[in-house]
C-alpha positions as CSV (number, residue, x, y, z in Angstrom):
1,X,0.0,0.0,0.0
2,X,2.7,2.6,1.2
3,X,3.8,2.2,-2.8
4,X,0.7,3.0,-4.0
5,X,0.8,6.6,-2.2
6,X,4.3,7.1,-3.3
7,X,2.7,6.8,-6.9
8,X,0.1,8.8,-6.0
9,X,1.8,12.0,-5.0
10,X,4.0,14.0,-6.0
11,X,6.3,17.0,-4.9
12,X,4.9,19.8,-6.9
13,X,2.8,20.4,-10.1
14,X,3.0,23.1,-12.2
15,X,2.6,27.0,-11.3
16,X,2.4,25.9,-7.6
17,X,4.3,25.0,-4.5
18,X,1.7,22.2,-3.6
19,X,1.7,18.9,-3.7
20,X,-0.1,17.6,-6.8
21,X,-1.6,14.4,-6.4
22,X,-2.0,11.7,-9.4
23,X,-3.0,8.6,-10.7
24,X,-6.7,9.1,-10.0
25,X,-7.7,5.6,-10.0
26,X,-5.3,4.3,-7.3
27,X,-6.2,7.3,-5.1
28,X,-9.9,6.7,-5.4
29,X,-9.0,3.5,-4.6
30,X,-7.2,4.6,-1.3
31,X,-9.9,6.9,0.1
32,X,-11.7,3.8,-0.1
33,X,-9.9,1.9,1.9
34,X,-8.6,3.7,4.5
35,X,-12.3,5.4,4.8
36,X,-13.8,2.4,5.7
37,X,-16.8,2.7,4.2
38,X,-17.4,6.4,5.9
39,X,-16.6,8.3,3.1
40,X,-19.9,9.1,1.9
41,X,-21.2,9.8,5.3
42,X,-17.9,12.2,4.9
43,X,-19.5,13.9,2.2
44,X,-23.2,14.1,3.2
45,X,-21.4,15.9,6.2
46,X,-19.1,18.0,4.9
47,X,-22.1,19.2,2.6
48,X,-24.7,19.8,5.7
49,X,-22.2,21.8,7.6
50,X,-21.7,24.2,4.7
51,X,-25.5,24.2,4.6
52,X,-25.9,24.1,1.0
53,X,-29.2,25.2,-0.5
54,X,-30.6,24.7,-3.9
55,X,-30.0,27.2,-6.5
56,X,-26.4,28.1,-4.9
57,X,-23.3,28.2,-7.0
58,X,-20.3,26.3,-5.7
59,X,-16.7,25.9,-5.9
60,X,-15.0,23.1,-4.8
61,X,-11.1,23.6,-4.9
62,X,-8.5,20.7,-5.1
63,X,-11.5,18.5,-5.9
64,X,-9.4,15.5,-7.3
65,X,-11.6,13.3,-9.1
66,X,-14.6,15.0,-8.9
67,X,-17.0,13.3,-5.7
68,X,-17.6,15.5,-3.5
69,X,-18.5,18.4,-6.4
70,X,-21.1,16.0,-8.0
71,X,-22.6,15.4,-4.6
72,X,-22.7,18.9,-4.2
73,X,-24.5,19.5,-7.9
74,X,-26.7,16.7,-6.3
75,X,-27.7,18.9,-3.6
76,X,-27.7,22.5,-5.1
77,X,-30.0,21.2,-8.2
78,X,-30.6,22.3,-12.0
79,X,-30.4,26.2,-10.9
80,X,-26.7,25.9,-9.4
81,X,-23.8,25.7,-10.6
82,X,-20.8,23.8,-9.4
83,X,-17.5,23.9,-10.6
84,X,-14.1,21.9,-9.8
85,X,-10.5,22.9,-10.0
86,X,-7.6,21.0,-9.3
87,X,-3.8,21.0,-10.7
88,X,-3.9,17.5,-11.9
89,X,-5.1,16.8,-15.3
90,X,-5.5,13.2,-14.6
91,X,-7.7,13.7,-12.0
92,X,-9.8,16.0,-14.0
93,X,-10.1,13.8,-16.9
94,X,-11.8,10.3,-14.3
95,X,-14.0,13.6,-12.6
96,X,-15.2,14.6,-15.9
97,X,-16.1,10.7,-16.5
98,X,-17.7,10.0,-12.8
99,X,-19.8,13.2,-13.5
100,X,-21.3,12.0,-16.8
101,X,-21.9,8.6,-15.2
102,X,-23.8,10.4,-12.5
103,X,-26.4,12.4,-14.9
104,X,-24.4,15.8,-13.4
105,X,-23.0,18.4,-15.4
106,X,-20.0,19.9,-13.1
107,X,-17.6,22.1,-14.6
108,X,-13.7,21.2,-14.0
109,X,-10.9,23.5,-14.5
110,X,-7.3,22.9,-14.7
111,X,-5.5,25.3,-12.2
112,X,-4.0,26.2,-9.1
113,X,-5.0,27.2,-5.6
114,X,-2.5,29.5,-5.2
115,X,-4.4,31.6,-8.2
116,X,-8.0,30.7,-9.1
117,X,-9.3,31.1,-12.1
118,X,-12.5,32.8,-11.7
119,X,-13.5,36.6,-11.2
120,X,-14.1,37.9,-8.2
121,X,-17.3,38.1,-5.8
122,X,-19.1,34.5,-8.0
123,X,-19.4,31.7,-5.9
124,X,-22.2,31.3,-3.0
125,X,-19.6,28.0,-1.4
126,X,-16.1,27.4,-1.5
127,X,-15.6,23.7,-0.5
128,X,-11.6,23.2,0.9
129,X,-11.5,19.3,1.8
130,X,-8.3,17.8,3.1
131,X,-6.0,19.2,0.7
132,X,-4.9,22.6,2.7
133,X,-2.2,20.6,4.4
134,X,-0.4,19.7,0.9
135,X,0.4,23.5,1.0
136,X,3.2,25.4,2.8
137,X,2.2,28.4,4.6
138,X,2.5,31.1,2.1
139,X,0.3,28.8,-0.4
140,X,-2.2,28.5,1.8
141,X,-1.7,32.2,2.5
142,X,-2.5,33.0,-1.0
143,X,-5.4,30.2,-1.2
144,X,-7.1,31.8,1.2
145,X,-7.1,34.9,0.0
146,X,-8.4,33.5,-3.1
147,X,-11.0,32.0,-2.0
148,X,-12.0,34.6,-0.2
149,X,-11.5,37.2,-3.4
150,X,-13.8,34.7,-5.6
151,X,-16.6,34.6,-2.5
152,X,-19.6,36.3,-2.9
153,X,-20.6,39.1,0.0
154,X,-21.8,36.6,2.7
155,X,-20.5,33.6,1.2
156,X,-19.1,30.8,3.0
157,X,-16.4,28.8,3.1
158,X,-15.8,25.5,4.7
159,X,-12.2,24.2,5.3
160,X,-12.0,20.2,6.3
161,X,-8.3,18.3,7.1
162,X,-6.3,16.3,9.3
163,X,-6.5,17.5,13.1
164,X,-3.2,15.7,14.5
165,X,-4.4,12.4,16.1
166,X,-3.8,12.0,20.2
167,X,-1.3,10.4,21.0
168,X,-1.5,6.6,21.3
169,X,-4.4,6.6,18.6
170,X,-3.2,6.5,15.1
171,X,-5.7,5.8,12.6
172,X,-5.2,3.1,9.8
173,X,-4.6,6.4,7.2
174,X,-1.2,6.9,9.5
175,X,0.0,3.9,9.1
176,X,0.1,4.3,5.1
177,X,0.4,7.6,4.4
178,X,2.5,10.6,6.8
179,X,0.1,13.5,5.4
180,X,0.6,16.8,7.3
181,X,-1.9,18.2,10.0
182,X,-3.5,21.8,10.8
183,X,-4.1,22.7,14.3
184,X,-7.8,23.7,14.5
185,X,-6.0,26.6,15.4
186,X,-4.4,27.2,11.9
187,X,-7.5,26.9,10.0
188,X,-9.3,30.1,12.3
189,X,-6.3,31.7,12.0
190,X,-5.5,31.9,8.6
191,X,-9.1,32.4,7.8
192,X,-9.4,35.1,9.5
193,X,-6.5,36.6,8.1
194,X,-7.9,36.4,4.8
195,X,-10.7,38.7,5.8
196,X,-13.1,35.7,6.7
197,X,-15.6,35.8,9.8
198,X,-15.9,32.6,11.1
199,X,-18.9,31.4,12.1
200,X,-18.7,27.5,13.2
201,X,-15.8,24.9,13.8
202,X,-14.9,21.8,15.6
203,X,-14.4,18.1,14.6
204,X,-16.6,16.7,12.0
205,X,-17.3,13.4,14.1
206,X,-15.5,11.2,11.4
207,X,-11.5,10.1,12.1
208,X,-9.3,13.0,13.1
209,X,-11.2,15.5,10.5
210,X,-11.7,19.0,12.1
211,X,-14.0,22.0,10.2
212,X,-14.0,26.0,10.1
213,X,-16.9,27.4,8.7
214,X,-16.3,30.9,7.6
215,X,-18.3,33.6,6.1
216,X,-17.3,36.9,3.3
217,X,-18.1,40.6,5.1
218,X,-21.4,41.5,3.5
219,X,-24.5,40.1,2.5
220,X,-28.2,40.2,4.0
């Protein structure tokens, strides 16, 4: 297995600092293993804390191949929009397949995090799911300034990834994989440094996963 994620990943992709993951199939094929079977209770999750309402546009960033963006179109209906971005082509390409299979039409973008490609003030949601900690600090710096140019007035933003686990309880993912961790702490902060209010956090109630839901200055 520890192969497999070494063929998965690598350092950096193009135009960003990140790491850029590959080989879509074996990574799908990782989340489901070391998910146990929670990872669509993950995303029916994810989406409820965001509180995601029909008609909404959304943007998911560093949405690899594709699932939790089409479960989003799912929710938000024929009048919203959702779009994907990620760095990886290959990823973009099995998305674009998982979506048509699903009867969805997301839109996926090639591009980085570190400059999203998308005028300001247009999405209701930016979705940020356990890829922040692939980025040093100044990436994620820039990211979330992004995300929080691109954000509508009152828009919201919810930021998922690795809390680090206590100690004496590693989780099967740590045994394969030595992703990085954010403090619960790091997420407020460098939301709020962005310009972000935040309005919710905590753990998500599934492994080690912790959430900040923030919000863009304006709005109703």
């Amino acid at each position: 297995m520890s192969n497999a994620i070494e063929q998965i990943e690598q350092n950096a992709g193009p135009g960003t600092t990140g790491i850029v993951i590959h080989r879509a199939f074996l990574y799908d094929l990782f989340l489901w293993l070391v998910s146990l079977g929670t990872e669509h209770a993950y995303r029916g999750r994810a989406l409820e804390l965001v509180k995601l309402k029909a008609g909404e546009s959304v943007l998911d960033i560093g949405c690899g191949t594709g699932t939790l963006a089409i479960a989003a179109k799912q929710r938000v209906g024929p009048a919203g929009r959702v779009y994907g971005v990620d760095a990886s082509p290959e990823m973009l390409a099995r998305a674009g397949k998982k979506a048509k299979k699903a009867g969805v039409e997301v839109v996926f973008k090639n591009g980085i995090v570190e400059g999203l490609p998308f005028p300001d003030g247009h999405f209701d949601v930016v979705l940020t799911t356990m890829m922040l900690h692939h980025l040093g600090r100044k990436a994620r710096q820039q990211c979330a300034s992004e995300v929080r140019r691109v954000l509508k007035p009152g828009g919201r933003v919810l930021a998922v990834d690795f809390g680090q686990p206590a100690e004496g309880k590693r989780g099967l993912l740590d045994h394969f994989h030595h992703h990085g961790y954010l403090s619960l702490a790091d997420l407020v902060t460098l939301l709020t440094e962005a310009g972000l209010g935040i309005v919710e956090s905590g753990a998500v109630g599934i492994g080690d996963l912790q959430f900040v839901l923030a919000a863009a200055p304006g709005g109703v």
